[in-house]
Each structure stands twice: as structure tokens, then as C-alpha cells.
MIFI-804623 format. One line per field, with one value per residue: z, y, x of N, C-alpha, C in turn; residue number from 1. Coordinates in pm, whole numbers, plus 50000, padded with zeros to 5 digits. Each point is the difference from the previous one (the first is absolute). Layout:
N
nzz	Z:...
nyy	Y:...
nxx	X:...
cazz	Z:...
cayy	Y:...
caxx	X:...
czz	Z:...
cyy	Y:...
cxx	X:...
n	NUM:...
***
This chain:
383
nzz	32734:49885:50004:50079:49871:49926:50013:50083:49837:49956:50061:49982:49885:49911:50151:50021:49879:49966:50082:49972:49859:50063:50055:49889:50011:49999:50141:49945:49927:49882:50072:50066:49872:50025:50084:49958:50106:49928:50058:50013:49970:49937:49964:49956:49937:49993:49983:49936:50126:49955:49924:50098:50029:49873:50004:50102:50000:49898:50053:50063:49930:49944:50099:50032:49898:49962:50123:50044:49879:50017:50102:49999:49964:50040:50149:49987:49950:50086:50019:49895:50025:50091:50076:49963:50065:49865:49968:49893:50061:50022:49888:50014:50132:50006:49877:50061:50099:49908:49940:50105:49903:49987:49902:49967:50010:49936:49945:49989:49964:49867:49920:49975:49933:49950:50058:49993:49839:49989:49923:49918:49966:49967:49896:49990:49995:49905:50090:49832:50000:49961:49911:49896:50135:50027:49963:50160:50010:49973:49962:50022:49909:49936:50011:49972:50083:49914:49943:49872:49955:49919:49911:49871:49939:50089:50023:49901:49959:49985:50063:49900:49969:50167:50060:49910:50069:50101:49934:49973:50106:50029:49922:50013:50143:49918:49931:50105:50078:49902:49995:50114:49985:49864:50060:50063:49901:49976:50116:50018:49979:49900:49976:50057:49918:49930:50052:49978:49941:49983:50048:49918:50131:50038:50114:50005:49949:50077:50066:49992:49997:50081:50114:49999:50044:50101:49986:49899:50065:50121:49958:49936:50096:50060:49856:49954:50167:49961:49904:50044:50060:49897:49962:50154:49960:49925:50077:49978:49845:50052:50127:49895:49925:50133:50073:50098:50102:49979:49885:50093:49918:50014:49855:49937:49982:50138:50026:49934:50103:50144:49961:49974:50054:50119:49985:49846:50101:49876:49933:50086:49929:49860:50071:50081:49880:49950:50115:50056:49843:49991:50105:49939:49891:50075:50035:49922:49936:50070:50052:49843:49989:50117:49965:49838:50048:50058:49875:50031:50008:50026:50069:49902:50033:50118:49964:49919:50110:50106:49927:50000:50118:50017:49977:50070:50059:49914:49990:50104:50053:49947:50006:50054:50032:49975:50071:50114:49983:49977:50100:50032:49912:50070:50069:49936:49974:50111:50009:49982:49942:49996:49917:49938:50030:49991:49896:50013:50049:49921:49897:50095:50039:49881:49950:50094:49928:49915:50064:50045:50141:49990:49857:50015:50115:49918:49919:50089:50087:49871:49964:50154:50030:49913:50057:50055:49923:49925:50057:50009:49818:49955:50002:49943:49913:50101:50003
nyy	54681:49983:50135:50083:49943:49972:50076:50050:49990:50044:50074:49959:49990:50008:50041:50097:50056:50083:50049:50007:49981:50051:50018:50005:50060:49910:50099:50111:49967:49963:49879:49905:49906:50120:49873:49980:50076:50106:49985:49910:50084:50040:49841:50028:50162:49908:49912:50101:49914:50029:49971:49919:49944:50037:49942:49934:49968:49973:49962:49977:49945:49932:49911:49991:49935:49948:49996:49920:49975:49960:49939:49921:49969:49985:49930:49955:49967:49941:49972:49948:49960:50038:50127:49936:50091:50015:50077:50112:50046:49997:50105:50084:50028:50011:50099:50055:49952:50053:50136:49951:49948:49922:49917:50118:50041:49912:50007:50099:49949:49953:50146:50076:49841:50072:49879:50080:50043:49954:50099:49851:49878:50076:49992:49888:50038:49950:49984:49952:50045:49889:50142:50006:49903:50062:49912:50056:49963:50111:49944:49918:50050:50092:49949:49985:50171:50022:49923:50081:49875:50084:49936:49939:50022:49953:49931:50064:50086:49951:50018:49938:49923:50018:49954:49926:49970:50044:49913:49942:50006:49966:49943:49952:49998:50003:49931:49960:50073:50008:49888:50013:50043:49932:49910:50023:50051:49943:50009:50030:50104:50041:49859:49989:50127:49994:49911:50064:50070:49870:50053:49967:49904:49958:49875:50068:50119:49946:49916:50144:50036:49961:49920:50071:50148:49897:49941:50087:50123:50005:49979:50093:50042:49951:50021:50087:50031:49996:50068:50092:49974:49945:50113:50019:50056:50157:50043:49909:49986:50144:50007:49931:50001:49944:50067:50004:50030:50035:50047:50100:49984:49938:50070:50044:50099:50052:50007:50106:50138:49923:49999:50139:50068:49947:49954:50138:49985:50065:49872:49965:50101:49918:49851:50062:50055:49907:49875:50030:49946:49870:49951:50055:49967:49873:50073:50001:49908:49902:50091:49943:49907:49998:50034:49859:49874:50004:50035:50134:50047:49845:50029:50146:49954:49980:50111:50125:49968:50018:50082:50059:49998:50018:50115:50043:49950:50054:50055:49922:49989:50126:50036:49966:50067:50064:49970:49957:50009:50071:49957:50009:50155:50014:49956:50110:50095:49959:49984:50131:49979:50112:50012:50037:50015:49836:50070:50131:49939:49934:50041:50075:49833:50020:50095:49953:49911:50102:50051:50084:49921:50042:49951:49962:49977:50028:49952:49942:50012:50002:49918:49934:50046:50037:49907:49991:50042:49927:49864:50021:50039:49861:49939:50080:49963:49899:49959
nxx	77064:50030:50098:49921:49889:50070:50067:49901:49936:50131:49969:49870:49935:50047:50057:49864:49963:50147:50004:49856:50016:50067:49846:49996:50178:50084:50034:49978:50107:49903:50012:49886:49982:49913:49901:49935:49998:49937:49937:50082:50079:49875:49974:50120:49976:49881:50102:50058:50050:50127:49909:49948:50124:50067:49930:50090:50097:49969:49881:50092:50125:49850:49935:50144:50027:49900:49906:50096:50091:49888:50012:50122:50010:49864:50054:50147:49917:49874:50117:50032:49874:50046:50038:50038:50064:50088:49877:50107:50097:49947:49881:50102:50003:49884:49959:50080:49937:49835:50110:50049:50138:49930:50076:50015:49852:49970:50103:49960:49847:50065:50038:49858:50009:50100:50038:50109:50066:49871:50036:49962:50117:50120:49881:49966:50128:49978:50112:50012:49882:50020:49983:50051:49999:49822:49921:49996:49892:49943:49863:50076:50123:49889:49928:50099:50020:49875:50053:49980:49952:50037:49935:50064:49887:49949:50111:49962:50040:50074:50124:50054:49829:49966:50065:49991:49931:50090:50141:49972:49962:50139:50014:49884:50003:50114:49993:49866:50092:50077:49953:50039:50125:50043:49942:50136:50087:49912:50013:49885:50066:49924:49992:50149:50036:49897:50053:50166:49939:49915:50140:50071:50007:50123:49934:49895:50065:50061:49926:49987:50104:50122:49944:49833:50074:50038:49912:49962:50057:49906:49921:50005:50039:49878:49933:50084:49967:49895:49990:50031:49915:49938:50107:50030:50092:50008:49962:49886:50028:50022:49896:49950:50117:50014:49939:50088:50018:49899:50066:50069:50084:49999:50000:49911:50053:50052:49853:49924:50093:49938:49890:50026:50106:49959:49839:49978:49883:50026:49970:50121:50145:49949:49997:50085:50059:49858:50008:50109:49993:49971:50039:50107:49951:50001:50130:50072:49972:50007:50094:50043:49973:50037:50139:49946:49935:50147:50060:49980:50163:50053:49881:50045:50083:49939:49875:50080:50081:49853:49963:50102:50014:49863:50068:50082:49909:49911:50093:50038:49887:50048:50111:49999:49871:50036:50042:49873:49924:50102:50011:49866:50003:50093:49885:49914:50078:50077:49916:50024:49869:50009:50133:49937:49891:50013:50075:49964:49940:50053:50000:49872:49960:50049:49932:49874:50060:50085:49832:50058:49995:50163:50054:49935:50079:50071:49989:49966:50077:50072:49948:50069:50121:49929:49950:50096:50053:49920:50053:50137:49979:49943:50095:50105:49854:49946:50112
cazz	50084:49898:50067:50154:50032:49901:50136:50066:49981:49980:50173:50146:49975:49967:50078:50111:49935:49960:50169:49996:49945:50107:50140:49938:49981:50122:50038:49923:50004:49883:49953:49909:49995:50102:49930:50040:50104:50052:50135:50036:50078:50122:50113:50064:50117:50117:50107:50056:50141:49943:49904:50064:50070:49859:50010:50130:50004:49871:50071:50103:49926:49979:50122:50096:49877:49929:50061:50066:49927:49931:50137:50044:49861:50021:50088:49923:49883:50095:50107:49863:49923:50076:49941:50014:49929:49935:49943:49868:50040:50101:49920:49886:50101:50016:49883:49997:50038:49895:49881:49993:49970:50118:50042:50097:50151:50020:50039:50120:50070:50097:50114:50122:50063:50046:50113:50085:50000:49933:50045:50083:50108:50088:50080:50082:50078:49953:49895:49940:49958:49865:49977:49948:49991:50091:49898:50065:49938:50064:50061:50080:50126:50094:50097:50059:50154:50074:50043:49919:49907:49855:49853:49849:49931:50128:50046:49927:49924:50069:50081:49900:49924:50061:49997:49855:50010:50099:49897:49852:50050:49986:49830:49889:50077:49920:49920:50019:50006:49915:49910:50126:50006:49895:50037:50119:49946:49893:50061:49999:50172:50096:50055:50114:50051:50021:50086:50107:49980:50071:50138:49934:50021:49854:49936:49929:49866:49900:49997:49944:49850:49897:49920:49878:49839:49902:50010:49848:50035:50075:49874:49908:50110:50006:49806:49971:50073:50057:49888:50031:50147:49975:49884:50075:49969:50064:50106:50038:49984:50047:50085:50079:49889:49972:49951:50143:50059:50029:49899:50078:49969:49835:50004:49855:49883:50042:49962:49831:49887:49989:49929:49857:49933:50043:49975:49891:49887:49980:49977:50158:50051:49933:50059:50097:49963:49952:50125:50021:49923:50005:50140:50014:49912:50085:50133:49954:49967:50102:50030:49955:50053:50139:49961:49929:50088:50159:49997:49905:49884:49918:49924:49860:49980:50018:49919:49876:50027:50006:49854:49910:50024:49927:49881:49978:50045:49878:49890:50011:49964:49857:49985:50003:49891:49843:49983:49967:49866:49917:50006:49971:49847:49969:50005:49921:49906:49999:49972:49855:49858:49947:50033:50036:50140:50104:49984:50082:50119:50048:50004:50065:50089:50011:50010:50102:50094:49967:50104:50173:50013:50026:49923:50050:50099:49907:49901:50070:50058:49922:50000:50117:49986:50007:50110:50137:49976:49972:50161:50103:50002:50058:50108:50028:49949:50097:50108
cayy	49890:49874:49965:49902:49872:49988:50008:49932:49845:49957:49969:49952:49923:49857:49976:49873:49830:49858:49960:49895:49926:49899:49947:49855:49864:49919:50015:50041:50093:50054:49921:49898:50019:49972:49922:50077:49931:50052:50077:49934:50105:50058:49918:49969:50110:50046:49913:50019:50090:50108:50126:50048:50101:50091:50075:50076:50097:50134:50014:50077:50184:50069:50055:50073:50133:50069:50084:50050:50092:50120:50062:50083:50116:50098:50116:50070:50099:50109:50083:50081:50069:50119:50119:49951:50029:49862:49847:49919:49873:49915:49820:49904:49919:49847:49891:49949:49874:49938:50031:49904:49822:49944:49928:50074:50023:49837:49957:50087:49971:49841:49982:50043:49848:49891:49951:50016:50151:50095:50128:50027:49920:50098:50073:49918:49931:49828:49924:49873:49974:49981:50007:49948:49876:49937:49906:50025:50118:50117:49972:49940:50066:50045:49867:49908:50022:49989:49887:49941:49964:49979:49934:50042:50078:50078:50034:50112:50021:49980:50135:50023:50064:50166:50123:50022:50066:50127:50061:50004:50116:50144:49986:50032:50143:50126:49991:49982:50076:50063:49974:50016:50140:50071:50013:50026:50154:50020:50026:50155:50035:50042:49901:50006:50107:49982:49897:50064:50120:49896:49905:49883:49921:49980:49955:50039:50033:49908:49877:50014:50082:49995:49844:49996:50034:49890:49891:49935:49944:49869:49888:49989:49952:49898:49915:50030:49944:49888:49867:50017:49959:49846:49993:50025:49849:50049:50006:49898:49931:50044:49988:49819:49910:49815:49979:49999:49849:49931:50005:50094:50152:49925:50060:49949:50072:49945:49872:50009:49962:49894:49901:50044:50055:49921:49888:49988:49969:50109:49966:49995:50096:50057:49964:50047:50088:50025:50045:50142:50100:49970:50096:50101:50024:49986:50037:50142:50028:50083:50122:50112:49984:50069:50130:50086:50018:50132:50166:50036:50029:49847:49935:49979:49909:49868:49908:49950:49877:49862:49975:49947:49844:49908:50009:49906:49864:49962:49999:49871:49852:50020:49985:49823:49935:50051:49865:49894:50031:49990:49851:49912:50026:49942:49871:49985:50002:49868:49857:50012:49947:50132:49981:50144:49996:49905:50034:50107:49940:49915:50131:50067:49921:49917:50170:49997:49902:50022:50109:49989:50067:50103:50070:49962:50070:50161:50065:50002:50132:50127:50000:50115:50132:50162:49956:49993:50162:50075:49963:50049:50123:50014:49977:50085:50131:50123:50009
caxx	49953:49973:50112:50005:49941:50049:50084:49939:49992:50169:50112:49908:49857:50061:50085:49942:49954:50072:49949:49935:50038:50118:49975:49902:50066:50079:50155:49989:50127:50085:50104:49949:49811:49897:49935:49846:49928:49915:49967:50026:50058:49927:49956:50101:50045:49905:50027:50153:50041:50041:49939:49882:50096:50034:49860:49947:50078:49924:49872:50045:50055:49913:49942:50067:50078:49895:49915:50060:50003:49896:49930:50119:49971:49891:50086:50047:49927:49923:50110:50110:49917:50023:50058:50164:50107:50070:49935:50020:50085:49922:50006:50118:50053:49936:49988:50125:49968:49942:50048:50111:49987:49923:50077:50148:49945:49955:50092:50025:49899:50043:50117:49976:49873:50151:49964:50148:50011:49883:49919:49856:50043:50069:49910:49855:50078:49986:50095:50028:49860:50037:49866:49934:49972:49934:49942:49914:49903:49999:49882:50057:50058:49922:49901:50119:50030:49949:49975:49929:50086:49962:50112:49981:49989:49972:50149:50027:50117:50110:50034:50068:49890:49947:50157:49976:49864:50057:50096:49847:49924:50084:50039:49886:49962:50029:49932:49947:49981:49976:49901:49861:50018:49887:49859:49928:50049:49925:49864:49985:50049:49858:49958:50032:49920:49819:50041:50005:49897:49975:50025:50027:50151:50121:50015:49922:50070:50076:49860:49862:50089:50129:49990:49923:50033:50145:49976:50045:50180:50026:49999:50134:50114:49936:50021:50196:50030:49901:50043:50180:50021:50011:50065:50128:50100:50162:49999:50038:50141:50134:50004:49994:50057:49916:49846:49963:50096:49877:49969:49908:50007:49975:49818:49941:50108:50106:49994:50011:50116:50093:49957:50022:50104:50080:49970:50016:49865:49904:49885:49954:49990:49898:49885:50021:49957:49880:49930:50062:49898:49833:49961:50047:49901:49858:50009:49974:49862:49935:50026:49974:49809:49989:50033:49900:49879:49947:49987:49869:50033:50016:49900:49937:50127:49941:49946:50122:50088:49918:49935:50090:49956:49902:50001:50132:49950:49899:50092:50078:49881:49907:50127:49951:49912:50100:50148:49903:49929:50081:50034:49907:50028:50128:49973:49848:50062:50064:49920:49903:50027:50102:50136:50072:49975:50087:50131:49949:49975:50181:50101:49984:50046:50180:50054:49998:50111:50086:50019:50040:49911:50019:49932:49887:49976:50051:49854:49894:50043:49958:49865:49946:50076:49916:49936:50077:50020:49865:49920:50066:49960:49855:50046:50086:49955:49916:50101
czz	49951:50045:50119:50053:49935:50158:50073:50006:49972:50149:50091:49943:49943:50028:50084:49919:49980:50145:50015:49935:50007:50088:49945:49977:50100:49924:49873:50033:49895:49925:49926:50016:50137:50006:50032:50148:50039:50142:50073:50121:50113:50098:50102:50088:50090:50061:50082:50093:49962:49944:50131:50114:49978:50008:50140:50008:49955:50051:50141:49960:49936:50093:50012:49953:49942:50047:50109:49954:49912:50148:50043:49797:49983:50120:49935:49889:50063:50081:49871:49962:50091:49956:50093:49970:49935:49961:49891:50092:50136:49866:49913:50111:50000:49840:49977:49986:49885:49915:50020:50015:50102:50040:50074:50119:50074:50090:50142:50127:50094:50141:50140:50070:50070:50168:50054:49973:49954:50137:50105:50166:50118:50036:50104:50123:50017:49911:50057:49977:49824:49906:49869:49986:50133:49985:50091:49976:50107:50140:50105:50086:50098:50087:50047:50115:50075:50013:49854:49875:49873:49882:49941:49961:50099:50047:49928:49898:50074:49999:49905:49888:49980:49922:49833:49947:50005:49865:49895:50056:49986:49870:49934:50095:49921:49904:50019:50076:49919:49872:50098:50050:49891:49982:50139:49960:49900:50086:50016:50139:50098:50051:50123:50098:50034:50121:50149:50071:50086:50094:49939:50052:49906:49967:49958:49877:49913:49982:49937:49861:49924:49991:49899:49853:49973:50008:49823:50021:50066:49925:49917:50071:50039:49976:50031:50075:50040:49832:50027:50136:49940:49906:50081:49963:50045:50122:50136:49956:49983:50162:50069:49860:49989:50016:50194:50087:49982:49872:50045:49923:49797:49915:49887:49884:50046:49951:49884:49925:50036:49935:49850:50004:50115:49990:49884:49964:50013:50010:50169:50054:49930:50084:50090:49997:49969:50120:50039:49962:50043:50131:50002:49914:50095:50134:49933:49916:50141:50065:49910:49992:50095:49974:49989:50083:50101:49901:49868:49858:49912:49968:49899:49957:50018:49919:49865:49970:49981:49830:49935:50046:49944:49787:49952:50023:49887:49902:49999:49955:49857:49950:50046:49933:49851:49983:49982:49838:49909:50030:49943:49833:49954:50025:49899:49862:49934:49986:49845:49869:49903:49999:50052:50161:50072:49972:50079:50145:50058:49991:50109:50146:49995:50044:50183:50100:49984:50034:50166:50065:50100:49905:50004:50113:49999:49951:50111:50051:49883:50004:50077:50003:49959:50046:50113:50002:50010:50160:50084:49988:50081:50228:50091:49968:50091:50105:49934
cyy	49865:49926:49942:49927:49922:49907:49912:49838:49964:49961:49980:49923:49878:49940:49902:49876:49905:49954:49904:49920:49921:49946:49854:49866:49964:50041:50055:50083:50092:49890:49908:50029:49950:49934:50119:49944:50055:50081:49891:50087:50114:49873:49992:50097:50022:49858:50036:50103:50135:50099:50061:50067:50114:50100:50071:50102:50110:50045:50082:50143:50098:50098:50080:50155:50121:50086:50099:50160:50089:50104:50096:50117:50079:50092:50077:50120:50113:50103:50066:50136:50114:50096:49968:49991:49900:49894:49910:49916:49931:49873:49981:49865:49887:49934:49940:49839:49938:49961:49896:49859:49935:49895:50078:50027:49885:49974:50112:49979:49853:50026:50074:49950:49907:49965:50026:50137:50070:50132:49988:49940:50123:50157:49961:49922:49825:49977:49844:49977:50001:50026:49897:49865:49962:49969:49993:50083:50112:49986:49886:50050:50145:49917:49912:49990:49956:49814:49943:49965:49966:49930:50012:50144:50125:50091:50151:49964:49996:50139:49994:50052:50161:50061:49989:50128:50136:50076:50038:50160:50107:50025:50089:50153:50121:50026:50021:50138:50139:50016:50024:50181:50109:49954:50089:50175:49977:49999:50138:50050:50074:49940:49962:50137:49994:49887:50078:50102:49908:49937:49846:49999:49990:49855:49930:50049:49890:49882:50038:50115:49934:49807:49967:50032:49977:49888:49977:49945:49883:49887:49962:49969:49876:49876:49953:49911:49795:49919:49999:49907:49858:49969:50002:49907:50046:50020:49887:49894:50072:49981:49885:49911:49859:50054:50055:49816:49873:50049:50128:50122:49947:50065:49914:50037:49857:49800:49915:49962:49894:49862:50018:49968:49913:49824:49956:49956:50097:49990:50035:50140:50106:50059:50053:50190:50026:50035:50095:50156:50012:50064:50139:50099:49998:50097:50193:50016:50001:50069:50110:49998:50039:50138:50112:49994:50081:50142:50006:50024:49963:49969:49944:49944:49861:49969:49961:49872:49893:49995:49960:49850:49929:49992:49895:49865:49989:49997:49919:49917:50019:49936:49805:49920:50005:49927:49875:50017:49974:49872:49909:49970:49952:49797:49915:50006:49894:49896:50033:49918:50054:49996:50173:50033:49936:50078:50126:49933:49928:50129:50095:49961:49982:50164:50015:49923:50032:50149:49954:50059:50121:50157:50011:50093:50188:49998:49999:50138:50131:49994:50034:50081:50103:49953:50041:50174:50063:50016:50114:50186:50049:50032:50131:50156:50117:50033:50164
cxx	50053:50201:50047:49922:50108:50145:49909:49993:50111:50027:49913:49903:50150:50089:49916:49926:50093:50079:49934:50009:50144:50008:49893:50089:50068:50136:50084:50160:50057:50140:49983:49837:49887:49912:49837:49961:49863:49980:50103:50109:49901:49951:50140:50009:49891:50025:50145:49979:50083:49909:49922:50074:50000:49839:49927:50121:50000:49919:50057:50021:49944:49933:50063:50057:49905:49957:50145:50086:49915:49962:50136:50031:49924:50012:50057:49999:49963:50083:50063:49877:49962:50064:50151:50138:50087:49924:50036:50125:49920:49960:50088:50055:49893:50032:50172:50031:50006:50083:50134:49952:49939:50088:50147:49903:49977:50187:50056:49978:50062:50135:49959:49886:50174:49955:50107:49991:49895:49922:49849:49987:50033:49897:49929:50100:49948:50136:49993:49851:49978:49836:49995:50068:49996:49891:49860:49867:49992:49918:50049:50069:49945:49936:50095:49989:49859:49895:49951:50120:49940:50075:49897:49976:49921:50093:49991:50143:50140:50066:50109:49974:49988:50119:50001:49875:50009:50035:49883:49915:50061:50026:49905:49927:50014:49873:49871:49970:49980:49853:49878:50025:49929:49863:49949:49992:49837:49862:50009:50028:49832:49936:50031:49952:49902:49985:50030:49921:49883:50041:50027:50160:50089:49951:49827:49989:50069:49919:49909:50017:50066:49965:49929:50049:50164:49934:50051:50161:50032:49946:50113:50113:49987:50020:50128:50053:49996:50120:50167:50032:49954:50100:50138:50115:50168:49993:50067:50078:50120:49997:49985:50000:49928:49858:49996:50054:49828:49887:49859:49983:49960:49862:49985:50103:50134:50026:50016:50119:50098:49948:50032:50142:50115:49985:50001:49831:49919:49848:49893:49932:49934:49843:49967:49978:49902:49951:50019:49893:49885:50018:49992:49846:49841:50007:49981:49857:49877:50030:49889:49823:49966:49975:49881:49900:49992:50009:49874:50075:49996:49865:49955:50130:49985:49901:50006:50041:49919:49953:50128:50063:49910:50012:50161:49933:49955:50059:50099:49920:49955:50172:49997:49905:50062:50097:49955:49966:50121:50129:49915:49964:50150:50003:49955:50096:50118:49918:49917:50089:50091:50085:50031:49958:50052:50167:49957:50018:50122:50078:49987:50056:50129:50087:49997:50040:50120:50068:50061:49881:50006:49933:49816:49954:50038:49871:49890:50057:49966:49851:49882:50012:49897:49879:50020:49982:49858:49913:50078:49939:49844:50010:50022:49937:49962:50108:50054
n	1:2:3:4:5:6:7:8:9:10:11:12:13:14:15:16:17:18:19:20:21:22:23:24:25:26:27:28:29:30:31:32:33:34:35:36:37:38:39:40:41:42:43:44:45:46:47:48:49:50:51:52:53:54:55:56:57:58:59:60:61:62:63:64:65:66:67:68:69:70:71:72:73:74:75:76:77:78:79:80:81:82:83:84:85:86:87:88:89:90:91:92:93:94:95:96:97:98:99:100:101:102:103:104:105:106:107:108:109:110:111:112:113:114:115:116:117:118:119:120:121:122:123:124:125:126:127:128:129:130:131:132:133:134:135:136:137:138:139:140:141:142:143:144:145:146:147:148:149:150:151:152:153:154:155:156:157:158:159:160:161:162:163:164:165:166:167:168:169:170:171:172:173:174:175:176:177:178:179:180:181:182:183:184:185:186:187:188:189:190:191:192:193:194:195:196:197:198:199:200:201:202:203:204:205:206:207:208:209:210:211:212:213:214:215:216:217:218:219:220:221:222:223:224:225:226:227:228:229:230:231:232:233:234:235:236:237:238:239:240:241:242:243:244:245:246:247:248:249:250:251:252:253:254:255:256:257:258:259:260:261:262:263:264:265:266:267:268:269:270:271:272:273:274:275:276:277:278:279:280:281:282:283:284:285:286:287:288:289:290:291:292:293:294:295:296:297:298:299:300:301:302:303:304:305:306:307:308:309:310:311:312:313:314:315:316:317:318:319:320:321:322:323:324:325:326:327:328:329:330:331:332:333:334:335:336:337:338:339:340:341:342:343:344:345:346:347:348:349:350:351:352:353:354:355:356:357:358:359:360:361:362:363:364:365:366:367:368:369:370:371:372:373:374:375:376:377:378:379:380:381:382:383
***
């Protein structure tokens, strides 16, 4: 266990503190020195038109991507999971998709979005209908014909967006199908029997069989899904390089790295990544509360969670009051009559200014760390 916590906190716990901790200065390149600005970068990105762009857009592809490919994958599944001939090359043919460069499918993809010679044009017989740069939302141009006119963010996702959207569905389908095929092989086949034997429809059987007992899969698909779909970035900068003609196709990642790696301030795109998190953290944690509250399984999971909550709470405040106290003795001691105590007391202070407070923020992490572990076991026990 002690190794891939070990990993863990190397490539994700102190990646995102010193994240944050790059997001506390101004314009931060690595060239010359940063001054401290504090939060001074999150007051900026909840005033910048771009991020909130960057955030509906995201917010679209979410909608759209998520539920859409779990509903067309779970078909899917349900038809593989028949007595069907060629099933192993039936799913070597969907995960195909998966297993290639996303950026060589990403680029395939662009030549058959081409507005002269692309495949999709010469199916739908629409030549010169340029997809991905029509900056139009979807929701418009449905209601168009019929008298209603929509903008902003109403408008839906632009049709350059979709068609990004499209490619992403087909990409990850492999996959999704497969991880929903061996849940669907792990229900018991009498169950459907004892059903039919009842006069239970196909699609009765499947609403009232096969959705209850994947629901653990569809979570997990879910989860996967929901943090990958705020994390989209190849995709759309092999298929729309500037961001979209109306900055339409632009997400939160995309955005990122042009504040990072084309504007050069990390510090920006530090900031930008926390949010990113923080959303991404409040949207899957309630999922996963839901979760627990509608099934009986999770129960004694939920109520785990709630004590080790209240106990991580008491043990922070017992963990604060304790810093108090011992600031307050490190006060008491500097003002004492004592040389040795007032030298104890400068020396301890001069050792902690001479720390980063990157280092600072590591030790807090080890220190949680079999905390974190101890809550997630309490968590995970009755599952």
C-alpha cells in the first residue's frame, strides 16, 4: 500500500499543491522572480469573459458527451451480450477506436468534417457546409425555421462544438462498451429466466434486471467519464487549433494551456486548474452522495463517511487549537527572562522562515495521508 501512496502523492497530491501554490503569484514564467499576489488571480478569472466561456462550453460537452455515450454503450453492450455470432471480432471492432492515437483519429476525423472533400459532406449531400467553423449554436439553428431566435448561451453549443462532441463519442464507445459487457456477463443468467417464466418484456428485463445490477458499472463509467469530459483538450486542439472562429469550441484544459504555454503565465493557468478541480471534486462528490442515498448498499457507506467526517473535523480543531497554544508558548518564550528559552524560540522561528512553503504543504500531505487512507477504508468496507 505504502508504494502507491507513495506514487500517488509524487504525481497527483504535489502536483496539485504546488499548482496552487503558483496560482498565489503574479505571472509566474520560471524567468524572472514572481511578486506574491495572493488570490489576486482567482478575483481576475471570475471577472474574465473567456474562462466563463471556457466553462459553458465544458458544461455543454459534458451534457452532451456523458450521458450520451453511456446510453449508446449500454445499447450496445445489451445487443454484444446475446448469443451472437463473431462476438470477439465484433468487440475487437468497436475497442479499435479506443486503442488508436486520438490525435491520428482526431486528425481523420478532420478530413471527414473537410467542407469540399470530407466524407460526411458527400454523405448528407451538404457540400461546402463547413463543420467545424460554424460558430452557430445547435439550438438555434433547430428553432431557426420556425420563427425563434436564440443567443448566447441558450443558443446550445455550436455545430462545430457537436461535431467535436460526435468524434469524442466514437473514441471512448469502445471502451465503455466493453467495461459494461463484463458487467453485463456477471449477472446471473436465471434471473432473466425467472423473469421470462413471468411474462417479463425485453424491455422490462433489462429496467428492472440488467439497470439495477450495473448500476456499480454505470457509476464507474459515470465517475471516468464526468472528470475526462472536464479534462477534453486533444481533441479539440487537433480539430479546432484557435479555440473555434467565436472562441466556440474553446474548454477549460484548452484554455489552460494557452494561458500556460502560449501566454507564458503559469501562475494564471495555475488558477485555473484549481477551479477546474474544485468543480470537478464538488460535481463527482455529489454524484457520489446521491448514489449513496438512493441505494441500500451504500448505506452503511454513507454512514462511515459521515463519522469519519466528523472525526477528520475534530481532529483538525484539536490539530489548530495545538498550533495556537504552541505559537502562543513560542511568544511567551521570546519575551522570557531566560536566555536559553528566548535562543529556543528565535532559533525555531528562524528554521520556519527558512522553510518553503511548498515544503510545508508535503508534510501536511504525509501527514494526512494515513488519514485519508484510514477514511476511504472505513468508506469502502461494506462495499
Amino acid at each position: 500500500m505504502w508504494p502507491a501512496l507513495a506514487l500517488l502523492l509524487v504525481w497527483q497530491v504535489f502536483p496539485t499543491l504546488y499548482a496552487f501554490y503558483l496560482s498565489l503569484f503574479d505571472r509566474v514564467n520560471f524567468l524572472r522572480p514572481a511578486a506574491f499576489a495572493g488570490l489576486q488571480n482567482y478575483r481576475i478569472l471570475l471577472e474574465d469573459p473567456l474562462f466563463w466561456r471556457a466553462l459553458g462550453n465544458t458544461f455543454w460537452y459534458v451534457v452532451f458527451t456523458v450521458p450520451t455515450g453511456l446510453l449508446l454503450a449500454t445499447f450496445v453492450a445489451i445487443l454484444l451480450n446475446t448469443q451472437v455470432a463473431f462476438l470477439g471480432l465484433y468487440r475487437t471492432l468497436f475497442f479499435l477506436p479506443y486503442i488508436t492515437a486520438l490525435t491520428a483519429a482526431a486528425a481523420v476525423w478532420r478530413w471527414i468534417y473537410h467542407p469540399e472533400f470530407g466524407f460526411l459532406n458527400w454523405l448528407l449531400h451538404t457540400p461546402g457546409l463547413d463543420w467545424l467553423n460554424t460558430p452557430t449554436g445547435v439550438f438555434a439553428l433547430l428553432l431557426r425555421p420556425l420563427g425563434v431566435e436564440l443567443q448566447g448561451f441558450l443558443a446550445g453549443p455550436s455545430l462545430a462544438f457537436v461535431a467535436v462532441m460526435a468524434m469524442s463519442v466514437w473514441h471512448f464507445l469502445g471502451y465503455q462498451v466493453v467495461i459494461l459487457l463484463a458487467g453485463l456477463q456477471a449477472i446471473p443468467k436465471e434471473y432473466y429466466e425467472a423473469a421470462e417464466l413471468d411474462g417479463a418484456s425485453f424491455f422490462q428485463k433489462h429496467r428492472l434486471i440488467t439497470w439495477p445490477l450495473l448500476s456499480p458499472t454505470t457509476f464507474f463509467l459515470f465517475t471516468l467519464g464526468l472528470i475526462g469530459a472536464f479534462q477534453v483538450f486533444t481533441q479539440v486542439y487537433v480539430l479546432t487549433p484557435t479555440g473555434g472562429v467565436l472562441q466556440d469550441t474553446l474548454t477549460l484544459a484548452f484554455y489552460l494551456y494557452n494561458k500556460g504555454f502560449r501566454d507564458s503565465d503559469f501562475s494564471y493557468a495555475s488558477a485555473i486548474a484549481m477551479v477546474t478541480f474544485l468543480v470537478i471534486l464538488a460535481l463527482t462528490g455529489a454524484f457520489l452522495f446521491w448514489q449513496m442515498a438512493t441505494s441500500e448498499v451504500y448505506s452503511a457507506a454513507l454512514a462511515n463517511l459521515s463519522k469519519g467526517i466528523w472525526i477528520t473535523i475534530g481532529v483538525a480543531v484539536v490539530a489548530f487549537l495545538g498550533a495556537c497554544v504552541m505559537g502562543l508558548g513560542l511568544a511567551v518564550m521570546s519575551l522570557s527572562r531566560h536566555l536559553i528559552l528566548r535562543q529556543i524560540a528565535r532559533l525555531y522561528i528562524e528554521v520556519m522562515r527558512g522553510i518553503p512553503i511548498i515544503v510545508l504543504l508535503l508534510y501536511v500531505a504525509f501527514v494526512l495521508a494515513p488519514g485519508l487512507v484510514w477514511l476511504a477504508n472505513q468508506v469502502l468496507e461494506p462495499l
